[in-house]
ZAGUKE-454684 format. One line per 10 residues: for each residue x, y, z of C-alpha. Coordinates in pm, whole numbers. Layout:
! residues N
X:Y:Z ~ ...
***
This chain:
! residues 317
-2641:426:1375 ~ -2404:150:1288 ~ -2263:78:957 ~ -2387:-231:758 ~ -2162:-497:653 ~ -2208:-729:378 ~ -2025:-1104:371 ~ -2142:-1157:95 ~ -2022:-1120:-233 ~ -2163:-830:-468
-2272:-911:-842 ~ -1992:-941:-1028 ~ -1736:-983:-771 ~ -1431:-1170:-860 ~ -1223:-1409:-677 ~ -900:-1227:-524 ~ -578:-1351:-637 ~ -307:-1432:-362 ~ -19:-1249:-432 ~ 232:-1446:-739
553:-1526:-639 ~ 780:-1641:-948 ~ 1147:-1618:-1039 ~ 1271:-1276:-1067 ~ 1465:-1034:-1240 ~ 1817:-1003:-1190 ~ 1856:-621:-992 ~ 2044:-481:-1321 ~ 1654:-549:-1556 ~ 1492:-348:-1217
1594:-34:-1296 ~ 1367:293:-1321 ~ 1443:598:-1484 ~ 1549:874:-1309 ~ 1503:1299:-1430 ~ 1963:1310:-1525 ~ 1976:991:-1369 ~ 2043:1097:-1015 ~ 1757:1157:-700 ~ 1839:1511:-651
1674:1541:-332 ~ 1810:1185:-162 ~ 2105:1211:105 ~ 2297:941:-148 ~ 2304:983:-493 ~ 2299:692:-723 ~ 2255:629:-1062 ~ 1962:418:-1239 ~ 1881:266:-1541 ~ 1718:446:-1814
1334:281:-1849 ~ 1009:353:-1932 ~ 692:327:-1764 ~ 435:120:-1940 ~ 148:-145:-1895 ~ 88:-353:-2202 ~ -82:-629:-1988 ~ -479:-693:-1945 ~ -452:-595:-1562 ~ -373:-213:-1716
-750:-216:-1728 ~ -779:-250:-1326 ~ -567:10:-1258 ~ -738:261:-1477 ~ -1028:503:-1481 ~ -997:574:-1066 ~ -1054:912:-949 ~ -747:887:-749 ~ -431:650:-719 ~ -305:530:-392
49:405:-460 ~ 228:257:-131 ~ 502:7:-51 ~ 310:-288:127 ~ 193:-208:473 ~ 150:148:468 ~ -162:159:606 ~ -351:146:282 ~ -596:-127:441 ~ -681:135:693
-708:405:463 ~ -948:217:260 ~ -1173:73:525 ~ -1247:432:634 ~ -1334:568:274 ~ -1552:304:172 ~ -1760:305:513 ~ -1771:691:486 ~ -1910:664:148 ~ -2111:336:177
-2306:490:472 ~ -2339:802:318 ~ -2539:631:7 ~ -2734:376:268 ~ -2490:115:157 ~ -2344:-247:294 ~ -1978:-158:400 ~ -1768:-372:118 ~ -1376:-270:42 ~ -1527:-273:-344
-1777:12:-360 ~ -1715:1:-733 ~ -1923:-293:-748 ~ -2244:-91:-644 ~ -2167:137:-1033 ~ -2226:477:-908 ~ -2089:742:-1023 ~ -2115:958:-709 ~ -1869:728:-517 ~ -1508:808:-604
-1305:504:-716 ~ -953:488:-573 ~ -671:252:-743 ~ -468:86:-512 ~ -150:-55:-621 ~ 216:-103:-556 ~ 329:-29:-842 ~ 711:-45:-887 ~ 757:-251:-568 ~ 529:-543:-713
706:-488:-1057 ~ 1047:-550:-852 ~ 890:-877:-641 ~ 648:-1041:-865 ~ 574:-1207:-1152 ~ 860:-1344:-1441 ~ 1009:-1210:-1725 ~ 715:-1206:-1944 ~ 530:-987:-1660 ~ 815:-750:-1601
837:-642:-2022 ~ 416:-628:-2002 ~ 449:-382:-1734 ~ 173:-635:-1516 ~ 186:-454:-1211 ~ 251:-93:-1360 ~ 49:176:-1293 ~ 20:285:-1701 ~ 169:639:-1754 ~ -123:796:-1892
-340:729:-1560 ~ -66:919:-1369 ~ -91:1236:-1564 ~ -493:1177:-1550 ~ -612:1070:-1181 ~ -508:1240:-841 ~ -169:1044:-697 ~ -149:1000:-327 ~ 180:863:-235 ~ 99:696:114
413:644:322 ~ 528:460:616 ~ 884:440:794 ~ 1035:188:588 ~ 1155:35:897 ~ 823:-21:1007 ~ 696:-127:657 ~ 984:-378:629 ~ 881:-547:1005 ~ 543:-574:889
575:-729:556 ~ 831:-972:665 ~ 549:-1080:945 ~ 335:-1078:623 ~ 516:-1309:457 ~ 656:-1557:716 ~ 335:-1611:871 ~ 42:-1493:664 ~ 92:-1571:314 ~ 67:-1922:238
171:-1878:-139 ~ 559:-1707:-36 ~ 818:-1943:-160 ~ 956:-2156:152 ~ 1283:-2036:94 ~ 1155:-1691:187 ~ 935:-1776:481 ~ 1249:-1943:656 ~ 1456:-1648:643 ~ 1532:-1504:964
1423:-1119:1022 ~ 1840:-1019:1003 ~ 1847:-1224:666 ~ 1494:-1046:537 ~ 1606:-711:663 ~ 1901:-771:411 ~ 1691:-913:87 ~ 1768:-797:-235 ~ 1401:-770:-304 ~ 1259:-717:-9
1489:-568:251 ~ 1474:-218:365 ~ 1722:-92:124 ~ 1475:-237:-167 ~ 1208:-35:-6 ~ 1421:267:42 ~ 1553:256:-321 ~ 1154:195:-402 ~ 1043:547:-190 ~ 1305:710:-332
1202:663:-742 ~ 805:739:-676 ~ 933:1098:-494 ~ 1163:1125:-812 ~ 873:1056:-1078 ~ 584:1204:-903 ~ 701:1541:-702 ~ 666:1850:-876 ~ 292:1720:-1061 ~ 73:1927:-956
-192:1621:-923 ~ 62:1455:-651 ~ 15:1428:-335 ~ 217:1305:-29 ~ 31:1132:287 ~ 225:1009:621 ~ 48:694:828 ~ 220:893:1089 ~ 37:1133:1044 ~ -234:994:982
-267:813:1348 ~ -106:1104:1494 ~ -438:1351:1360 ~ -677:1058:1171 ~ -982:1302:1164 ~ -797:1576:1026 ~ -615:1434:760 ~ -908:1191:640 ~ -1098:1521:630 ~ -860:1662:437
-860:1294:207 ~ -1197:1351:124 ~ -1175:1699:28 ~ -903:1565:-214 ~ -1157:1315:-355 ~ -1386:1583:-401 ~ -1598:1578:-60 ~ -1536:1900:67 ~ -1840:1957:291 ~ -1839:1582:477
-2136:1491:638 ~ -2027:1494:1025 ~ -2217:1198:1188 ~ -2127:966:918 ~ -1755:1063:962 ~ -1744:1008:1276 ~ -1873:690:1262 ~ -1648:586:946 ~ -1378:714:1192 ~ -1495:467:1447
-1559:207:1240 ~ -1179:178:1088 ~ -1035:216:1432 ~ -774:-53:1483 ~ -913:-262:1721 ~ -1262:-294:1560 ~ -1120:-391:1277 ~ -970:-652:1394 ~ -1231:-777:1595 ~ -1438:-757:1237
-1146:-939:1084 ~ -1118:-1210:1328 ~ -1446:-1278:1309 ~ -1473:-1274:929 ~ -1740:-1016:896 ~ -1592:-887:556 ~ -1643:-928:187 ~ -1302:-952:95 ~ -979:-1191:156 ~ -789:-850:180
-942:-909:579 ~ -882:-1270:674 ~ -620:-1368:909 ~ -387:-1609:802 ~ -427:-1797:1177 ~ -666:-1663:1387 ~ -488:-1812:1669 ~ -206:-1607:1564 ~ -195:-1189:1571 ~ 59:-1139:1403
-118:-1318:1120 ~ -377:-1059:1090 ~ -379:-801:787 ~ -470:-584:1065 ~ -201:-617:1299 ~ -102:-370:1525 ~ 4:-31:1352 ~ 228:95:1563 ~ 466:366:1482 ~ 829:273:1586
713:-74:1642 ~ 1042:-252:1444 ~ 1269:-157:1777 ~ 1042:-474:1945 ~ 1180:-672:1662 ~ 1494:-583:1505 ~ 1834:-654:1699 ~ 2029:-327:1769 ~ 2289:-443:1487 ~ 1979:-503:1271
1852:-179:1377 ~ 2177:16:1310 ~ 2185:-140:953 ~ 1813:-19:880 ~ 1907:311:1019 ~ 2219:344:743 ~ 1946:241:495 ~ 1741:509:581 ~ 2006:747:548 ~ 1936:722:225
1591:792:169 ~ 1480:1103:-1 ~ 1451:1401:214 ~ 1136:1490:173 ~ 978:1224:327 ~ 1053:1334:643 ~ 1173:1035:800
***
């Protein structure tokens, strides 16, 4: 029993915008607030600038009304995450797979918000976007909608998105997409320490909620069946329908996934390789845990290691 996939585009689809690169913020207008202005849980205390968290803009709409809110720094694992809910509850309803369920209007199929959230607000857009808030999850949505903080080693997260940008996304400024790995690793915006710093304000703002709730990739490819059980319980699925699971399971398995994205079996640009030629290109690329040693120099990988020294300790990392 194999799971349907549409290529086409649903009624009322829209066109995906590529991610917006513009001039940024100096660091000092990227502050976030912080509860007394210090991370009490983080190895390194720091201060932050007061702030508050609000969406003024017309995307505020898109990243309202979900039944839950999956807030990650880029290449977390989100992609996979997704791919398995929607075929679990496209197959369940007799669906085409699509990464836009929401398109089919029914009710019974949770809809999960993805966004980055404070990492987009600190890499895209201009000034105008930063005071609207653009890429803000708005304030009232947190205290409304189940938060799933999906995490990744940053170190890992870092590799990946600089592979992201340097030879998948055709719209990153050319100044960006020559840096070396040692000069990325080191970015203002999006080095490891900008990703640590990142980690380290979501744990501050969301723990103690009791709507919040924390999710490891490592875990997650460590035990995928029982923590995407446990996902779906979250989303309200307590009692999943076995078969289907198991075939959602197999379905968003790494390597069929990128067999389905190389071939360009999907209804989104979220799964199109930037070179099919090239694998690192793919949005499904390899997911390895501890995969930055293969590309990180050991002085690059003792500098990423001081970086994570100071990431909250409740991660885990």
């Amino acid at each position: 029993m194999a799971i349907d996939i549409t290529s086409q585009p649903l009624p009322g689809a829209d066109p995906e915008n590529p991610a917006a690169y513009k001039q940024t913020l100096p660091g000092a207008l990227s502050g976030f607030a912080a509860k007394n202005n210090v991370l009490s849980g983080s190895r390194n205390r720091h201060r932050t600038a007061r702030w508050t968290r609000r969406n003024f803009s017309s995307r505020a709409s898109e990243l309202s009304g979900g039944t839950a809110i999956v807030v990650s720094i880029p290449k977390s694992g989100r992609t996979w995450l997704r791919a398995f809910v929607c075929a679990y509850f496209c197959k369940r309803f007799g669906l085409a797979f699509t990464l836009r369920p929401e398109r089919y209007c029914r009710n019974d199929i949770p809809r999960l918000v993805f966004s980055h959230d404070l990492f987009e607000h600190r890499t895209k857009g201009d000034l105008w976007d930063w005071l609207r808030g653009k890429y803000l999850v708005p304030r009232r949505e947190l205290g409304r909608a189940k938060i799933i903080l999906l995490t990744r080693d940053p170190r890992d997260c870092f590799v990946s998105l600089y592979l992201q940008i340097t030879r998948r996304d055709p719209n990153a400024p050319l100044e960006l997409r020559q840096k070396s790995v040692s000069e990325m690793l080191r970015d203002k915006r999006f080095g490891v320490r900008a990703i640590v710093q990142t980690m380290n304000d979501w744990m501050n703002e969301f723990s103690g909620r009791d709507n919040f709730t924390l999710i490891q990739y490592e875990a997650l490819r460590a035990s995928p069946a029982e923590h995407f059980r446990d996902l779906l319980a979250l989303l309200g699925e307590p009692m999943v329908d076995t078969p289907i699971f198991d075939e959602a399971l197999e379905f968003s398995r790494f390597e069929n996934m990128q067999k389905l994205e190389a071939a360009g079996a999907f209804d989104s640009k979220i799964l199109h390789p930037g070179n099919v030629r090239d694998p690192e290109s793919f949005k499904v690329r390899r997911g390895k845990v501890g995969g930055y040693r293969e590309y990180l120099s050991a002085e690059d990988q003792a500098y990423a290691a001081s970086a994570l020294a100071e990431l909250d300790v409740r991660f885990g990392y």
